[in-house]
mmCIF file of the C-alpha atoms, coordinates in Angstrom:
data_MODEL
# 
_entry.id   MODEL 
# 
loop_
_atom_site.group_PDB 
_atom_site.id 
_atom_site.type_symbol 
_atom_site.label_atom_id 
_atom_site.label_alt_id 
_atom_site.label_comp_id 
_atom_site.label_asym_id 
_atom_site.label_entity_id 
_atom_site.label_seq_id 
_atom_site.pdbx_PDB_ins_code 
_atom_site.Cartn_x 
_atom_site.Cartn_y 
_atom_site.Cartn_z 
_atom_site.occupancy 
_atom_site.B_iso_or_equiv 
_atom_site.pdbx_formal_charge 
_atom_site.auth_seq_id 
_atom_site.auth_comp_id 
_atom_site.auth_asym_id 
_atom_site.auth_atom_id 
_atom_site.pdbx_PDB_model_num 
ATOM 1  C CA . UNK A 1 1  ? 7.358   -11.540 40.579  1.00 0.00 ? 1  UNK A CA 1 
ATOM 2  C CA . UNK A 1 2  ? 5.784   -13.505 38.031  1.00 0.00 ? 2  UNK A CA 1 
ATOM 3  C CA . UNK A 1 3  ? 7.415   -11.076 35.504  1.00 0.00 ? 3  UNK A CA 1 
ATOM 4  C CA . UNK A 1 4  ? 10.795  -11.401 36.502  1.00 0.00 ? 4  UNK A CA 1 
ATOM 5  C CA . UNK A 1 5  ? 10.148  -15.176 36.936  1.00 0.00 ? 5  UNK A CA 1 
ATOM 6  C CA . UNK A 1 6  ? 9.227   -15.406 32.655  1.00 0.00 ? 6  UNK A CA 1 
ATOM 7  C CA . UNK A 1 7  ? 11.930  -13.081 31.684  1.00 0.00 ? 7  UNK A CA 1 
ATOM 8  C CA . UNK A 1 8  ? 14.730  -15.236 34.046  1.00 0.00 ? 8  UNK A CA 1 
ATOM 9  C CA . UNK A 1 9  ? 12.941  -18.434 31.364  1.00 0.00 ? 9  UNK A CA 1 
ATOM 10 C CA . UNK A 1 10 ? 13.538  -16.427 29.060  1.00 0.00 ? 10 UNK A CA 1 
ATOM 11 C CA . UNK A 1 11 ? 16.906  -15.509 29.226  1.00 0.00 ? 11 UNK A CA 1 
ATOM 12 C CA . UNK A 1 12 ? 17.251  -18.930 30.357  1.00 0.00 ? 12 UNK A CA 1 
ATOM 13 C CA . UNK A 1 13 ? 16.094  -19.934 26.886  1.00 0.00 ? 13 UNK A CA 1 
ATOM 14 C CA . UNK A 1 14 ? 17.860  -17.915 25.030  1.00 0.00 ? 14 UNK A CA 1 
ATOM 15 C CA . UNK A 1 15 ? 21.025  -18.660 26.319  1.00 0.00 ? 15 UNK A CA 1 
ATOM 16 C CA . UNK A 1 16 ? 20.854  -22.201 25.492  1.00 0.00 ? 16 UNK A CA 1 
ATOM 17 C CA . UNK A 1 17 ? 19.752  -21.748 22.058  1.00 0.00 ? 17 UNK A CA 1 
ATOM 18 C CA . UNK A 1 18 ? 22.863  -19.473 21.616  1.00 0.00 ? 18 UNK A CA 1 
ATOM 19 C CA . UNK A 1 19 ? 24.876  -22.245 23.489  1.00 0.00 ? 19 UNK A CA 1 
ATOM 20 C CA . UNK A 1 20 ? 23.301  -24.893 20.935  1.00 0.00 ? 20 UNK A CA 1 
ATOM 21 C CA . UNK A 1 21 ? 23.574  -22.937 17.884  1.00 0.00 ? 21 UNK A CA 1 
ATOM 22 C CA . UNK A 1 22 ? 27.331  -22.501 18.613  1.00 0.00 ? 22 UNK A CA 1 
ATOM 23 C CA . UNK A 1 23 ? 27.740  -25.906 19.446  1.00 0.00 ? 23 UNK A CA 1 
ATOM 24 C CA . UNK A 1 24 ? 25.908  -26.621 15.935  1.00 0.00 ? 24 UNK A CA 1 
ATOM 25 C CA . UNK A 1 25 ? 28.550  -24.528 14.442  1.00 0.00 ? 25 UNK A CA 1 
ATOM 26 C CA . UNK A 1 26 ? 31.849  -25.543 15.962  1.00 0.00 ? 26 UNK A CA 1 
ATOM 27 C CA . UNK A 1 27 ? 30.373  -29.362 14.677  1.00 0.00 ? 27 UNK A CA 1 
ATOM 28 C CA . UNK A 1 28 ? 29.983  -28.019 11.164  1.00 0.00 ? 28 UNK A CA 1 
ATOM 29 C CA . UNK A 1 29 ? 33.352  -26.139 11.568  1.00 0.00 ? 29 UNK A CA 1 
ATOM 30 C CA . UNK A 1 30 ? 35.090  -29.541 12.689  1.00 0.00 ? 30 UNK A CA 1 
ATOM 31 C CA . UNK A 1 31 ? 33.363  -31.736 9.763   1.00 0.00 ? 31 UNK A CA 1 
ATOM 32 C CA . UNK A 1 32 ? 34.961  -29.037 7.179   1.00 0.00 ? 32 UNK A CA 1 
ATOM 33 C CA . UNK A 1 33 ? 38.203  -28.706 8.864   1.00 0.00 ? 33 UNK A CA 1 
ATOM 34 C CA . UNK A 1 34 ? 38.061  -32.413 9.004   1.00 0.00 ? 34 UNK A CA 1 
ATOM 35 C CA . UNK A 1 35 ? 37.507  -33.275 5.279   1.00 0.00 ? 35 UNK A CA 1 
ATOM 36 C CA . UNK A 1 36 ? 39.978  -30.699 4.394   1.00 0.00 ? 36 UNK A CA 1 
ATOM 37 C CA . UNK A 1 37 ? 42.410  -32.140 6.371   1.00 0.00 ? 37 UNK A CA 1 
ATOM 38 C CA . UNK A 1 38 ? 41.617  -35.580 4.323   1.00 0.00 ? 38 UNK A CA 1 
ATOM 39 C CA . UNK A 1 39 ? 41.568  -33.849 0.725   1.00 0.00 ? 39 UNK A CA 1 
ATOM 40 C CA . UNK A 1 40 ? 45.125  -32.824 1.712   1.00 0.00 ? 40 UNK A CA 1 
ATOM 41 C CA . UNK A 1 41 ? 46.359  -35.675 3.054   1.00 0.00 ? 41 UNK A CA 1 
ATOM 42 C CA . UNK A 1 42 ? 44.835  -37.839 -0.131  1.00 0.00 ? 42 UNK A CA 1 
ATOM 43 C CA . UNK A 1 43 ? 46.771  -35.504 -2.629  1.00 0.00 ? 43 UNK A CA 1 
ATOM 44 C CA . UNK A 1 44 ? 50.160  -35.666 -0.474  1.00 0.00 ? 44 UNK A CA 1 
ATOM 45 C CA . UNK A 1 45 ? 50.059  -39.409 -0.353  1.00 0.00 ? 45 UNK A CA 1 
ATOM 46 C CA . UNK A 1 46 ? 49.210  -39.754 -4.286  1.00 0.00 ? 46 UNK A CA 1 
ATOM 47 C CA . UNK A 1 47 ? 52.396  -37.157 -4.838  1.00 0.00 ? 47 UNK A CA 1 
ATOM 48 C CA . UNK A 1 48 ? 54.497  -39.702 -2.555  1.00 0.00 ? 48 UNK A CA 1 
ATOM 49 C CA . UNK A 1 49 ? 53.716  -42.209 -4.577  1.00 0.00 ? 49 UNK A CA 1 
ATOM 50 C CA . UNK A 1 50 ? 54.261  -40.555 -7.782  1.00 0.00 ? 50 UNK A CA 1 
ATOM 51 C CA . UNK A 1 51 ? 57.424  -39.517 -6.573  1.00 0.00 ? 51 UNK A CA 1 
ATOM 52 C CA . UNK A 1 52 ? 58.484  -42.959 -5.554  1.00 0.00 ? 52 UNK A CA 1 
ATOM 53 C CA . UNK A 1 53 ? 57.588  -44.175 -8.982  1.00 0.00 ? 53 UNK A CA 1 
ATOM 54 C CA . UNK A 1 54 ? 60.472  -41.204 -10.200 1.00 0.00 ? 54 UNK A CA 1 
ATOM 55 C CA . UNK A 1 55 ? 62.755  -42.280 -7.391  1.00 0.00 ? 55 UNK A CA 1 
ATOM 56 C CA . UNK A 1 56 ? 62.763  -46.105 -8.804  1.00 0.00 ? 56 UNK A CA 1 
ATOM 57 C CA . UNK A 1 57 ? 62.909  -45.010 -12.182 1.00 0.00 ? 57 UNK A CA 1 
ATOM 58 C CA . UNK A 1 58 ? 65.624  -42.847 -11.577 1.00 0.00 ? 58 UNK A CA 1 
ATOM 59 C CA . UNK A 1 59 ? 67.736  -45.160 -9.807  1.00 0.00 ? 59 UNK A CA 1 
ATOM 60 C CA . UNK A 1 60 ? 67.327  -47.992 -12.674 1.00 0.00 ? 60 UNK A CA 1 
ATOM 61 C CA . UNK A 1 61 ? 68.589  -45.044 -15.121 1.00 0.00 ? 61 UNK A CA 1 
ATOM 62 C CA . UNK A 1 62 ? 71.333  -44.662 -12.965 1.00 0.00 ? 62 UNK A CA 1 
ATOM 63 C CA . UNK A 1 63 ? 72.298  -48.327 -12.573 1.00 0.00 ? 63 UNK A CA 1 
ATOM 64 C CA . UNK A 1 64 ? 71.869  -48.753 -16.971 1.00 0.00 ? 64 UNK A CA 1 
ATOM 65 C CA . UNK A 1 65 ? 74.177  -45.355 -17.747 1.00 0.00 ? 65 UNK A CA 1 
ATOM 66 C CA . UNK A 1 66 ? 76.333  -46.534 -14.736 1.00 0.00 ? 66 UNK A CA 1 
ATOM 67 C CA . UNK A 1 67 ? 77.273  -50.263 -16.821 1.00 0.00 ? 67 UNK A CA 1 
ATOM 68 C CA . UNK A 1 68 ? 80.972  -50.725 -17.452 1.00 0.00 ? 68 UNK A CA 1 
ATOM 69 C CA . UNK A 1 69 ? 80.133  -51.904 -21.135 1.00 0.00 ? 69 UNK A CA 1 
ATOM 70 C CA . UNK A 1 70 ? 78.557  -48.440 -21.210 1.00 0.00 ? 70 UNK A CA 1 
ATOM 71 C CA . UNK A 1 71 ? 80.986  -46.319 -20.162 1.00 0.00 ? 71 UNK A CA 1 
ATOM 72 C CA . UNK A 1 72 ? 83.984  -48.479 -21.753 1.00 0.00 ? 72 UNK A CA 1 
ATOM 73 C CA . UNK A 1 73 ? 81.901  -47.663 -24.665 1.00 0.00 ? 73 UNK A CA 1 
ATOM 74 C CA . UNK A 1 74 ? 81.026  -44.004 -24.316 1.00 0.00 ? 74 UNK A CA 1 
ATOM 75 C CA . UNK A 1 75 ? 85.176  -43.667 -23.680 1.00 0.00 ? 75 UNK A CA 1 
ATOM 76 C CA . UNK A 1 76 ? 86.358  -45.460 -27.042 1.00 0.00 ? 76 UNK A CA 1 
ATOM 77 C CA . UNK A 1 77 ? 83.890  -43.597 -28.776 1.00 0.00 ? 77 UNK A CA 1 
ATOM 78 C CA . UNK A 1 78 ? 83.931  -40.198 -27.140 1.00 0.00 ? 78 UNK A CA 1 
ATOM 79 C CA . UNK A 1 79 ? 87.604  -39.463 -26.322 1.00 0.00 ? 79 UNK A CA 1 
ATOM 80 C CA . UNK A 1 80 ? 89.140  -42.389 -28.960 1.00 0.00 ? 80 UNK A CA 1 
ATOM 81 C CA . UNK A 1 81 ? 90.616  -44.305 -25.754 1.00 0.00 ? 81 UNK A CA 1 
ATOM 82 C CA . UNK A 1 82 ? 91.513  -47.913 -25.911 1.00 0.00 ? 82 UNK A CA 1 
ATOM 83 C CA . UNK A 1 83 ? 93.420  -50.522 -23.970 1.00 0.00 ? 83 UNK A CA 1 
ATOM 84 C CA . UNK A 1 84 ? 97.424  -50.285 -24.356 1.00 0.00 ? 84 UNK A CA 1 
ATOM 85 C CA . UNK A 1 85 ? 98.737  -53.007 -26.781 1.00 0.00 ? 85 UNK A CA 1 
ATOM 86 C CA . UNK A 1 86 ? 101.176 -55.476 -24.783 1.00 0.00 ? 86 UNK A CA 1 
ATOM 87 C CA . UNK A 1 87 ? 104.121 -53.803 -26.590 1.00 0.00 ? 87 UNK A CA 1 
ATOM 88 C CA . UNK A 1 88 ? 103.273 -50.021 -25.174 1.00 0.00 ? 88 UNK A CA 1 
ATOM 89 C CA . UNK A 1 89 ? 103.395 -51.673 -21.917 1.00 0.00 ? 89 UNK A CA 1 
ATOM 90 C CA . UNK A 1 90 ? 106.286 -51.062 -19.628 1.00 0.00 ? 90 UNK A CA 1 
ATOM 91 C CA . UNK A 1 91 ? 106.927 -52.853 -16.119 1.00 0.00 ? 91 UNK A CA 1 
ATOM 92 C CA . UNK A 1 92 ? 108.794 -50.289 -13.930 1.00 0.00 ? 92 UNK A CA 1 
ATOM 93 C CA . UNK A 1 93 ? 110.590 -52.079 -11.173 1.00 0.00 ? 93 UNK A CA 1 
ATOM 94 C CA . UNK A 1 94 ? 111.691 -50.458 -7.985  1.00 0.00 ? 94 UNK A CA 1 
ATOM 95 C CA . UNK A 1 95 ? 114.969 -50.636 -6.167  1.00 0.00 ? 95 UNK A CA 1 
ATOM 96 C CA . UNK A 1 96 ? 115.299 -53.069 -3.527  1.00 0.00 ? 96 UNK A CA 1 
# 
């Protein structure tokens, strides 16, 4: 009896340094998984912000090649257009 009463201790034993060693691990597991998580989450946020700097950029771009002295410009230049002179313009009436 005394025996079977040391090896129940010792199964006893050996369970729950099986039980703590796992419990060891899934802590260790949970830390990494953790700070991976963080890592990732650091890198996303700094690409947010660098893509909000290109979003603002972009959209003062847009507003400066948008200008009407701009594109007045760009159209005298580019396809020789310019305002009529009072005598090419015609005032077309319609009947009453």
């Amino acid at each position: 009896m005394r025996l079977g009463g040391l090896l129940f201790d010792l199964a006893v034993l050996v369970l729950l340094f099986t039980a703590v060693v796992v419990s060891a691990l899934a802590g260790v597991t949970a830390r990494h998984d953790a700070r991976q998580l963080f890592i990732e989450l650091q890198r996303l946020e700094a690409e947010r912000d660098r893509l909000q700097v290109d979003w603002g950029r972009l959209q003062i771009e847009q507003g400066a090649l948008a200008t009407h002295g701009r594109i007045e410009a760009m159209v005298r230049r580019e396809l020789m257009m310019r305002p009529p002179r009072p005598e090419d313009i015609m005032i077309v009436a319609g009947e009453p």
